[in-house]
C-alpha positions as CSV (number, residue, x, y, z in Angstrom):
1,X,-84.1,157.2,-37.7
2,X,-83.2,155.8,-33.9
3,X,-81.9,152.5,-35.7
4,X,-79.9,154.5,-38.0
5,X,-78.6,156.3,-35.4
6,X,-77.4,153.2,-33.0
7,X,-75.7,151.9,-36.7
8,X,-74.0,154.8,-36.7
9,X,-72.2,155.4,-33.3
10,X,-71.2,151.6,-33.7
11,X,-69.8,152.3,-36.7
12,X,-67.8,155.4,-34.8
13,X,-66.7,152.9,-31.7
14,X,-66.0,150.3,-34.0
15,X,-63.5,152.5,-35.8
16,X,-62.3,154.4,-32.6
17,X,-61.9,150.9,-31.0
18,X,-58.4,149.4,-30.4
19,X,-56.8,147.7,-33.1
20,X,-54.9,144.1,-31.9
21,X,-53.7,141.7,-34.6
22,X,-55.7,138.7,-35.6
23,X,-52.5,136.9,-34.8
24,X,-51.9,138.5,-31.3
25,X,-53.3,135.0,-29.4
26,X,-50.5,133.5,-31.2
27,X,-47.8,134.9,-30.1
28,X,-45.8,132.7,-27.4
29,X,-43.6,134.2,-24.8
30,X,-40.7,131.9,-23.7
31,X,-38.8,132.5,-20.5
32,X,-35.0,131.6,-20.3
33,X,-32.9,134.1,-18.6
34,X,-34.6,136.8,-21.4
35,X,-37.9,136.4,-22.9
36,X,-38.2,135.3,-26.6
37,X,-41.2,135.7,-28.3
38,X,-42.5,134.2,-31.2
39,X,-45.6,134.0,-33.5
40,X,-45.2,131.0,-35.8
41,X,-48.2,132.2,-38.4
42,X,-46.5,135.7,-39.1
43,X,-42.6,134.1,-38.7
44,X,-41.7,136.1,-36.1
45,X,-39.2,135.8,-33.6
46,X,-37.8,138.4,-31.6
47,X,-35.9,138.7,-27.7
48,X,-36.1,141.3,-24.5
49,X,-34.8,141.6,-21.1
50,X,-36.7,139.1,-18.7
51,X,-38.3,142.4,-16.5
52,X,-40.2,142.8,-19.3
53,X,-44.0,141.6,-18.9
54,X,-46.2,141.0,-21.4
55,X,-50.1,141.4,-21.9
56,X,-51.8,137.9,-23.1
57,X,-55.2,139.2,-22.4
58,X,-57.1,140.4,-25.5
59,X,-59.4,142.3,-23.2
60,X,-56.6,144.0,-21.2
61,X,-54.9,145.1,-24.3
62,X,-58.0,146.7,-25.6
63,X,-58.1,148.7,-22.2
64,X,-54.1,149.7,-22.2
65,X,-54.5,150.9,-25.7
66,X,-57.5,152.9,-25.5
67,X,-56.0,154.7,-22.0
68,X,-52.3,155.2,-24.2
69,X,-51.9,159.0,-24.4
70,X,-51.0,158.5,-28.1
71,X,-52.7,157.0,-31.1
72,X,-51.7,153.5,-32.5
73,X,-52.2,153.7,-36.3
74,X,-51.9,149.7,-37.5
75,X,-53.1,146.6,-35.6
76,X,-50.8,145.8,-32.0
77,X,-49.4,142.2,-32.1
78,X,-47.0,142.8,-28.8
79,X,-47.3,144.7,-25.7
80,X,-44.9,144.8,-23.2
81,X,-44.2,146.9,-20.0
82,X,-41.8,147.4,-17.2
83,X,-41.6,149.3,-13.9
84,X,-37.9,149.2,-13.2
85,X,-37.3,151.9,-15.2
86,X,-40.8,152.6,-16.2
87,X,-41.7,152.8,-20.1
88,X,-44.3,150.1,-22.4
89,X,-43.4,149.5,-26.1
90,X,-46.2,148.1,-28.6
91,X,-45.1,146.4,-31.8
92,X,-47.4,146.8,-35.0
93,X,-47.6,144.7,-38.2
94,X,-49.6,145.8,-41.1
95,X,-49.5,146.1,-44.7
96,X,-49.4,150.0,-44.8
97,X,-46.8,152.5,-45.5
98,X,-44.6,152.9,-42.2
99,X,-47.1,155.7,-39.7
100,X,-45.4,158.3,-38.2
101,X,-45.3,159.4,-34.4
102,X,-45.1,162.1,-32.0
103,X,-41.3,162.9,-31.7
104,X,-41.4,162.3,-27.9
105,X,-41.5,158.4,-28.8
106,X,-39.2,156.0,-29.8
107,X,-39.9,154.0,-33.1
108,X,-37.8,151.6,-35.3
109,X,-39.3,149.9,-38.2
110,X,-38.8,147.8,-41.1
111,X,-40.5,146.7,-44.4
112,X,-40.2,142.4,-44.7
113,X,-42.3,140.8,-47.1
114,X,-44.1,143.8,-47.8
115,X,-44.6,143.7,-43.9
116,X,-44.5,146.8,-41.7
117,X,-43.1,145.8,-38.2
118,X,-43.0,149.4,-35.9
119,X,-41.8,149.1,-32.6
120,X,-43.2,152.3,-30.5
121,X,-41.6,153.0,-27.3
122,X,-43.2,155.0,-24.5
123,X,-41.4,156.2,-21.9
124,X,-43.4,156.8,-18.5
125,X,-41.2,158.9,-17.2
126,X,-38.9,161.0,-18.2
127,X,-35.7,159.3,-16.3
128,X,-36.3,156.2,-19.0
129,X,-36.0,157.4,-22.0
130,X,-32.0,156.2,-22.2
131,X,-32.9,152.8,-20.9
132,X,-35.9,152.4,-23.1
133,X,-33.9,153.5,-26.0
134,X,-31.2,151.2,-25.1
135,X,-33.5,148.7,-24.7
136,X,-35.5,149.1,-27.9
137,X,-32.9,148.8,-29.9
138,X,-31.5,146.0,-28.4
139,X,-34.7,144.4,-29.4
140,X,-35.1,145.8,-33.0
141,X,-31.8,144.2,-33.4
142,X,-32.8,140.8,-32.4
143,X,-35.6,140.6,-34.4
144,X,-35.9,137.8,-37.3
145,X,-39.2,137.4,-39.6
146,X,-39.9,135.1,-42.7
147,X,-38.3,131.7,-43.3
148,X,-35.1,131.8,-40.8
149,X,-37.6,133.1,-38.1
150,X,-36.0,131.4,-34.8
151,X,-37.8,128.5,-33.6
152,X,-35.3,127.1,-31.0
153,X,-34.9,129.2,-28.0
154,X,-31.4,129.1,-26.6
155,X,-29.1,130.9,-24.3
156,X,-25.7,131.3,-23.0
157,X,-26.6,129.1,-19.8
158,X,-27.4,126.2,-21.9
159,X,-23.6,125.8,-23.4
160,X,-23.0,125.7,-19.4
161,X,-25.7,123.2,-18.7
162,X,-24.6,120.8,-21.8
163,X,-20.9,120.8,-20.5
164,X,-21.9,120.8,-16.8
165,X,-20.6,117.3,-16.4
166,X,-17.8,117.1,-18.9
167,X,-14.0,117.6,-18.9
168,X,-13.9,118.8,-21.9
169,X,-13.4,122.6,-20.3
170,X,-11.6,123.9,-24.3
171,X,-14.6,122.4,-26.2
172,X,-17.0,124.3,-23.7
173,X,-15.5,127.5,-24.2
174,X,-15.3,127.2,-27.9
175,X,-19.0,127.0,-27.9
176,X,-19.0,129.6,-25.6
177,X,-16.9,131.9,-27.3
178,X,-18.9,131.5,-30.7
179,X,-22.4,132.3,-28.7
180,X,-24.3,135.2,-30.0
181,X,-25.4,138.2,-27.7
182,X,-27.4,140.9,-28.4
183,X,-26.8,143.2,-25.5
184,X,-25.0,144.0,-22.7
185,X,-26.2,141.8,-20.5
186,X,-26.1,138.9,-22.8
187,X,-22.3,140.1,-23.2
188,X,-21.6,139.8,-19.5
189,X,-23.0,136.6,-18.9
190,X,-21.1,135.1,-22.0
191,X,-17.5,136.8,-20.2
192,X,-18.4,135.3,-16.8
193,X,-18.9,131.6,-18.4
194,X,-16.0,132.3,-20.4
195,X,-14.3,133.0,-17.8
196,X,-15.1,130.3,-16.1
197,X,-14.3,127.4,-18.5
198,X,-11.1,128.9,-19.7
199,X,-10.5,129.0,-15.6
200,X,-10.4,125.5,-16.0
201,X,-7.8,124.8,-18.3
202,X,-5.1,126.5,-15.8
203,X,-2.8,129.2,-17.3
204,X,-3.5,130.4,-21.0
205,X,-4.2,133.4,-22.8
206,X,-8.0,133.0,-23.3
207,X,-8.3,133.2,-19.6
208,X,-5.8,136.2,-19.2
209,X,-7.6,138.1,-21.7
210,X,-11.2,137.6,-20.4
211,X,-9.6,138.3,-16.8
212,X,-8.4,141.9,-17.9
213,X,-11.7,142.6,-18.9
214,X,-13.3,141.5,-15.9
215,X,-11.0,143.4,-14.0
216,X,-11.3,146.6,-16.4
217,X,-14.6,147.0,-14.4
218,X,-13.1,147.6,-11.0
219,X,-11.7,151.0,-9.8
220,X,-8.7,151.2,-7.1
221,X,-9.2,153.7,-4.3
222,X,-6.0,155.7,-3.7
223,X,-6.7,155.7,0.2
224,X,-6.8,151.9,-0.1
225,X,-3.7,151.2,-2.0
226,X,-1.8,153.9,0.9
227,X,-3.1,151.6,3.3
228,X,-2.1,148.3,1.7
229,X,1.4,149.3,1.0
230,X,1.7,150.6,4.5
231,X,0.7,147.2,6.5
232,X,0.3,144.3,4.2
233,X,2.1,141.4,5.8
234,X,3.8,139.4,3.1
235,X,5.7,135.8,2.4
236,X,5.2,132.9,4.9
237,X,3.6,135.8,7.2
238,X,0.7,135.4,5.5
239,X,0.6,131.0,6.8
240,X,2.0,131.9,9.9
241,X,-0.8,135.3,10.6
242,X,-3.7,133.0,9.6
243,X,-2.6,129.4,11.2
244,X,-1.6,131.4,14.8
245,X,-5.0,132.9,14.7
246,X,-7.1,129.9,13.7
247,X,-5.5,128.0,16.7
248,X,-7.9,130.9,18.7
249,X,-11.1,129.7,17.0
250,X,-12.9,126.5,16.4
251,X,-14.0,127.5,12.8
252,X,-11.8,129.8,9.7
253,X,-14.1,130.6,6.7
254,X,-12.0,131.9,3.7
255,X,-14.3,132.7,0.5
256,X,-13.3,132.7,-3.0
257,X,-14.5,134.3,-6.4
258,X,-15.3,131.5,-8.7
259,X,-12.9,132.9,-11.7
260,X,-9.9,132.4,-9.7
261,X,-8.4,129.0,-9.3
262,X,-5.6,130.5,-7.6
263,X,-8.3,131.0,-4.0
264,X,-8.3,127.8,-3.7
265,X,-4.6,126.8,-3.5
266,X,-4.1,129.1,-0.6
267,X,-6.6,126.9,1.3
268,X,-4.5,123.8,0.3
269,X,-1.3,125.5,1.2
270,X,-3.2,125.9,4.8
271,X,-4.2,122.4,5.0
272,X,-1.4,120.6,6.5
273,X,-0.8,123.8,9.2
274,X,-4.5,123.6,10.1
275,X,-4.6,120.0,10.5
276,X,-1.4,119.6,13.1
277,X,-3.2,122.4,15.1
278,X,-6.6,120.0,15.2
279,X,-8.6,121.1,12.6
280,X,-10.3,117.8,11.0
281,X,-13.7,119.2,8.4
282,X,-13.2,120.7,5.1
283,X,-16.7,121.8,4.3
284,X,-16.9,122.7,0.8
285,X,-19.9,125.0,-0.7
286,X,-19.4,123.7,-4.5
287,X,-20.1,120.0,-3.1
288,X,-23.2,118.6,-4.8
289,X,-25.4,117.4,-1.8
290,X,-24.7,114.4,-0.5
291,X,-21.7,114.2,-2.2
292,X,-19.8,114.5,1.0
293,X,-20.6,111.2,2.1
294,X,-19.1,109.6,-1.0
295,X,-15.9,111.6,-0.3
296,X,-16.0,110.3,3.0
297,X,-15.7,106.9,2.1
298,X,-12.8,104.6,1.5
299,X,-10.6,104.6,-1.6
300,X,-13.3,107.8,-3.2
301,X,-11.6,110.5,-5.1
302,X,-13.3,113.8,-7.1
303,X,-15.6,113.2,-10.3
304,X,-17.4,114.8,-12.5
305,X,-20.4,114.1,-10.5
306,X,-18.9,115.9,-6.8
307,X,-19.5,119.6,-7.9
308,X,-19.3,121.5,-11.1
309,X,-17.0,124.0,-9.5
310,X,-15.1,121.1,-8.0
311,X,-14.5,120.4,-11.7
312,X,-11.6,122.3,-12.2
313,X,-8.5,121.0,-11.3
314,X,-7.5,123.4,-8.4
315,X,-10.5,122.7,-6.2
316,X,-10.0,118.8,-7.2
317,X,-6.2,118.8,-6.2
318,X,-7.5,120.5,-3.5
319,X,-9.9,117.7,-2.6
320,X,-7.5,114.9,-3.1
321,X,-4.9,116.5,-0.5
322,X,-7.5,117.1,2.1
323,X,-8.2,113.2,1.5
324,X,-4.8,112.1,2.1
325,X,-4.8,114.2,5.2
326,X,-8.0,113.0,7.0
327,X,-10.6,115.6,6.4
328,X,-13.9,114.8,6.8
329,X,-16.1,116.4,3.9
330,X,-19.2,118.6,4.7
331,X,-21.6,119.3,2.0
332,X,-23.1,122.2,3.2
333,X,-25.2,124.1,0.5
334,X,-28.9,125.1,1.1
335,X,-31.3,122.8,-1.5
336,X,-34.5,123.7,0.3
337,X,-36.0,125.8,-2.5
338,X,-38.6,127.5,0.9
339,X,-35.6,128.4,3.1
340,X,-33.4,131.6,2.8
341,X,-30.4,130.5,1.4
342,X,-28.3,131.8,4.1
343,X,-30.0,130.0,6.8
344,X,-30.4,127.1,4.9
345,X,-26.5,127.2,4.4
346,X,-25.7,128.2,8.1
347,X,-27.9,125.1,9.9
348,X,-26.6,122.4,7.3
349,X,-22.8,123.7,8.4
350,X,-23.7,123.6,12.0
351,X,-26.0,120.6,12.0
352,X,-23.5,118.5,10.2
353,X,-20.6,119.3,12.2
354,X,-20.7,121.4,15.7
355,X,-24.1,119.6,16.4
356,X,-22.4,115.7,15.9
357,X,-19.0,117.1,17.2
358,X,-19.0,119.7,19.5
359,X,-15.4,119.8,19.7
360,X,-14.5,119.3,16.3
361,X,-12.9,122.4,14.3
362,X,-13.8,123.2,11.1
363,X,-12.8,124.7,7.5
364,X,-15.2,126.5,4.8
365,X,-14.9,127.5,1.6
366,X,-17.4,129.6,0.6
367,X,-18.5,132.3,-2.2
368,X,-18.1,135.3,-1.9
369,X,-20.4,137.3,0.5
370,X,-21.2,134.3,1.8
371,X,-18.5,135.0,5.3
372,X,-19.7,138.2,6.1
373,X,-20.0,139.0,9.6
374,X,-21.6,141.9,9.5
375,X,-25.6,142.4,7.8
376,X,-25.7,144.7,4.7
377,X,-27.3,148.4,5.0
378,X,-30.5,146.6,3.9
379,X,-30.0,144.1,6.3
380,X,-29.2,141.5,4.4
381,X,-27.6,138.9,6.8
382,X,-25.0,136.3,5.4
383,X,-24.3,132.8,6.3
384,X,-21.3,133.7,8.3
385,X,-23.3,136.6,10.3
386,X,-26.4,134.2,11.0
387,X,-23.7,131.1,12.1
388,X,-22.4,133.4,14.3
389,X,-25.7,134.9,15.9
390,X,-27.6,131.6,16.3
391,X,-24.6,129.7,17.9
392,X,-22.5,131.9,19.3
393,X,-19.7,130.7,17.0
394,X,-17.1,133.1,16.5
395,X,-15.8,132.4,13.1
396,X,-12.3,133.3,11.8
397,X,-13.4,135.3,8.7
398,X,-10.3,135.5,5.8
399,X,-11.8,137.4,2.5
400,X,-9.9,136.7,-0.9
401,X,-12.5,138.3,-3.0
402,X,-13.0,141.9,-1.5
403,X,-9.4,143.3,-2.1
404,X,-9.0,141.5,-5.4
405,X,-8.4,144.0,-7.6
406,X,-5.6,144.8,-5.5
407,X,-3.9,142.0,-6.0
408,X,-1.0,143.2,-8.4
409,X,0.6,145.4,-5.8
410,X,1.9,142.8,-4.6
411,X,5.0,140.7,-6.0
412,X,5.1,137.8,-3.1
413,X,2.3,135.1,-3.8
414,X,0.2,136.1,-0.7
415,X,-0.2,139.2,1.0
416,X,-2.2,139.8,4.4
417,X,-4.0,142.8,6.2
418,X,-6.1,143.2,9.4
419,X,-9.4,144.5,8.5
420,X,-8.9,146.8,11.2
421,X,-6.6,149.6,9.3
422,X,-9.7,150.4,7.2
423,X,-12.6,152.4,7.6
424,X,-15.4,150.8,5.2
425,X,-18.0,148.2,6.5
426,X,-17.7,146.0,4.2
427,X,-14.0,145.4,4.0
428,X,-14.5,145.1,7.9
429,X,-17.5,142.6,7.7
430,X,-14.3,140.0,8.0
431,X,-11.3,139.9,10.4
432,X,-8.6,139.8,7.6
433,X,-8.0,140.2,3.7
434,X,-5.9,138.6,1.5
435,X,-4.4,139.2,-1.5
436,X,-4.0,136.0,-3.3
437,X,-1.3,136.8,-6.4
438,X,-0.6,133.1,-7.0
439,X,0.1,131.9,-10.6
440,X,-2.7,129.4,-12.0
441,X,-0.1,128.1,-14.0
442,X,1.5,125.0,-14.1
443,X,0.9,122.4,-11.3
444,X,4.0,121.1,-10.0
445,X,2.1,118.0,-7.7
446,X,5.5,115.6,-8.5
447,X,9.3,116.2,-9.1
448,X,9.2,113.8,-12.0
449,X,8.0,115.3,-15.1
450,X,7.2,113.8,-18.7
451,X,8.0,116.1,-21.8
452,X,5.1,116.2,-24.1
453,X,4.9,117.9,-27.7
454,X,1.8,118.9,-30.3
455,X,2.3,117.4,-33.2
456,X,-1.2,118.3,-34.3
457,X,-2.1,121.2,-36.8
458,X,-4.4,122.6,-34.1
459,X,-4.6,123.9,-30.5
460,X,-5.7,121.2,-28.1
461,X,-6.7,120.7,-24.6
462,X,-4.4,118.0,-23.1
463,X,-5.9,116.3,-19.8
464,X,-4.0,113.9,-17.4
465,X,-5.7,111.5,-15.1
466,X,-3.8,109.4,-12.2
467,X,-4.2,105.6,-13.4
468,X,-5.7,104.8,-9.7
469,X,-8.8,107.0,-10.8
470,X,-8.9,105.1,-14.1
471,X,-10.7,101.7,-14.2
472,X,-10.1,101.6,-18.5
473,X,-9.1,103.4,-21.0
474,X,-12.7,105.0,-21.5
475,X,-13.4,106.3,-18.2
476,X,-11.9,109.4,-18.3
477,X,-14.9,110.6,-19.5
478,X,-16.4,110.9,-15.7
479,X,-13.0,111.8,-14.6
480,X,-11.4,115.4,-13.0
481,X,-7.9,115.4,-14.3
482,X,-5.6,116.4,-11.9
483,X,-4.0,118.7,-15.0
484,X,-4.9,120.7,-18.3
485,X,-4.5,123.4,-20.1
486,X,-4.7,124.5,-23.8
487,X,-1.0,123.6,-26.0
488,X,-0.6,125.5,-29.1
489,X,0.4,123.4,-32.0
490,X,4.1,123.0,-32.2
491,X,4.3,123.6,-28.9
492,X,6.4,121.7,-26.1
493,X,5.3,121.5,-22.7
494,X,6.7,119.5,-19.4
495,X,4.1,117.8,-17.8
496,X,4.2,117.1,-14.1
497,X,3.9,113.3,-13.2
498,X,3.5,110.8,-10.3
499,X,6.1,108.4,-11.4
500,X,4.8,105.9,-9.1
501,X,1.6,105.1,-11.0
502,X,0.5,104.9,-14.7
503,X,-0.7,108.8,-16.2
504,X,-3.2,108.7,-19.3
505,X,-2.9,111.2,-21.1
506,X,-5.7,112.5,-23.7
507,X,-5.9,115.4,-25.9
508,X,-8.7,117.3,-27.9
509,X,-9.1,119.3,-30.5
510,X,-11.9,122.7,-30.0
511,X,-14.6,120.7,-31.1
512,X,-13.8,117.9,-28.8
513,X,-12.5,115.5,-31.1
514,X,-10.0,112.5,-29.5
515,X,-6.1,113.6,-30.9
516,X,-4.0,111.8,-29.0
517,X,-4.1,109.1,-25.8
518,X,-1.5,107.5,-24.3
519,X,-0.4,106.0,-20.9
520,X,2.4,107.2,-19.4
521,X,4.3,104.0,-17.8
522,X,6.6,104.6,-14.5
523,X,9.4,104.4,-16.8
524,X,8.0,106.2,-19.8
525,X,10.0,109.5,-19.7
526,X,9.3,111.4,-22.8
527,X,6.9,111.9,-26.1
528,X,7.5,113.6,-29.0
């Protein structure tokens, strides 16, 4: 009777006990910038948001379900939880009918190969049940099961990384632009390295499109605009207000947003001013480490290898000019994975200028937050802020980036304004503000110019390289070209040209296929 007794509240636990898939230990969970998971036995595949954090432990699971304040009906395969905004979601496989739920959940489910996938969403509390729903769905729809089941993780950032170190900016963004997403933050990371690599290719209408919908985001403050129009300095004010107060300091960091060429040509349009008044280091945050030191050597020019931001033809140009003026490069970007990345940043600046050169002076280009003076409310400190501090530096701070959605109210190419007139610590966490208007359109280095037209049936990126960065006819391949942009079939365009030296000049098609090269003799004048 005792015997039959144990038999029979096993029999009770056994059937009260929590049910896990036979296939759970399975599953794999792969990490790159979301979380993929994927069981190869049921030919599952499926993606989430990378806060997510999943429960590998058979054990562990057995405890989570038990303590769940609801029933699971079929067999869990997944669990996976978050904090930030709280709520846990299960998935289920089983050969039932689809179970039902308390309302107070959230459950999609589909029948596949006589398969029922559920996926229950709990929220924990009651301020994430929109996320959670958001969330869930954006998983349901990324789910794949049976013979197409995904077996090769990708993302977005791995376009990037493949065309890291190529010029060919149009094929990138084709790629790019042909990505899939399956949610919103999928969808902004695929804008921001669209913009980027149509950023690249100098004035066209991918880039103009994906800029107005970057720029969509951003509000105007009325109080702000009053202000602007009331004391924005305009014209060759703008050189004159920044040069007359650099000549006061021994170091002027401007920043720039990485989706607008046109930041770096107001630092090239400062170079020569800035020079004559003793100014002698460019230091650069897109440098690649120790790529400064290559700069710095004799007859060295841009590559594809200097910086991937340094890529595009702006920041090159920008390079070459400081060249031919006697800058000395600084490579200034933190690589020590222990240090805090504004520190890091801060010592390498001071270390590889101030402390060889106390009397040097000293230009930065730099991200954008990276030149605040002034900590955050959360006391974040910034490179500029911890420079100043720990050397008693006083930099010239000029911000590009914090106004920028401002920029159309103005019709001159520049427009300047005292950080004083506002009242907001942030826009006063740098001593002036620019608005930085300026076309990133056609480069106009030389007064000569070379008429080029597509004959091709396509749209094609069309790159030119100076001859004296060219060793043969294949080389461009590790080259920056000091132009390009996208020509519509059909289309003419006049091409800027150094009628000194040979120009070769390459075009692509989307996919990256070789159109047309040529090289453009001194005497050469026009192609069609």
């Amino acid at each position: 009777m005792q015997k039959l007794l144990v038999i029979t509240l096993f029999l009770i636990f056994i059937g009260c006990s929590p049910k896990i898939s036979k296939q759970f230990e399975n599953n794999q969970y792969i990490r790159n910038y979301s979380i993929h998971v994927i069981n190869d036995s049921l030919q599952i595949y499926f993606k989430s948001p990378a806060d997510i954090t999943y429960t590998t432990n058979k054990k562990e699971l057995q405890k989570i379900i038990r303590n769940t304040n609801f029933r699971l009906k079929d067999s869990v395969l997944v669990y996976g939880k978050t904090d930030d905004p709280p709520y846990e979601y299960f998935v289920t496989v089983s050969k039932n009918s689809k179970q039902n739920y308390p309302k107070n959940l959230i459950v999609l489910d589909t029948l596949i190969n006589n398969q029922t996938i559920q996926f229950v969403g709990n929220s924990l509390t009651k301020s994430s049940n929109k996320t959670l729903e958001i969330d869930l769905n954006t998983i349901f729809k990324s789910l794949e099961v049976g013979k197409g089941y995904k077996k090769d993780i990708s993302s977005i950032m791995e376009v990037v990384k493949k065309y890291e170190s190529s010029n060919k900016f149009y094929t990138a963004l084709n790629e790019i632009n042909e990505f899939p997403t399956y949610n919103k933050q999928e969808e902004w990371s695929k804008l921001q390295m669209a913009l980027t690599f149509s950023s690249f290719l100098g004035k066209n209408e991918i880039y103009e499109t994906n800029l107005k919908k970057l720029e969509s985001r951003s509000k105007q403050n009325d109080s702000i605009s009053a202000i602007i129009r009331e004391k924005i300095a305009t014209n060759n004010d703008v050189i004159d207000t920044i040069i007359n107060e650099a000549k006061k300091h021994k170091i002027v960091m401007i920043n720039e947003n990485h989706f607008y060429p046109n930041h770096r040509t107001l630092v090239s349009d400062l170079l020569e001013n800035l020079k004559e008044i003793g100014y002698n280091y460019l230091a650069l945050e897109a440098l690649n480490d120790k790529h400064d030191s290559i700069l710095n050597s004799n007859n060295s020019y841009p590559t594809l290898e200097t910086g991937f931001y340094t890529s595009e033809q702006n920041y090159a140009n920008l390079i070459r000019k400081a060249k031919k003026l006697g800058f000395k490069f600084v490579a200034y970007e933190n690589v020590d994975n222990d240090k805090n990345r504004e520190i890091g940043q801060a010592e390498n600046l001071y270390d590889k200028t101030f402390k060889i050169n106390p009397n040097c002076k000293v230009i930065v280009l730099a991200g954008i937050d990276h030149i605040l003076e002034k900590p955050t409310n959360n006391g974040k400190e910034w490179m500029a802020s911890i420079f100043k501090t720990k050397y008693n530096i006083d930099p010239l701070t000029i911000s590009q980036t914090h106004l920028g959605s401002y920029r159309n109210q103005i019709e001159s190419n520049y427009g300047i304004i005292n950080s004083h007139f506002f009242n907001n610590k942030r826009l006063t966490s740098v001593d002036y503000l620019v608005l930085n208007n300026n076309s990133n359109g056609k480069i106009d280095l030389f007064s000569s110019s070379f008429s080029y037209k597509n004959n091709s049936e396509s749209d094609v990126q069309i790159a030119l390289f100076y001859g004296t960065e060219i060793e043969n006819k294949y080389d461009y391949i590790k080259k920056v070209p000091y132009f390009t942009t996208i020509i519509k079939s059909g289309k003419k365009y006049e091409l800027s040209i150094d009628s000194n030296q040979e120009i070769y000049l390459y075009t692509f098609d989307k996919n990256g296929k070789l159109i047309d090269n040529q090289v453009i003799s001194p005497t050469k004048k026009n192609h069609e």
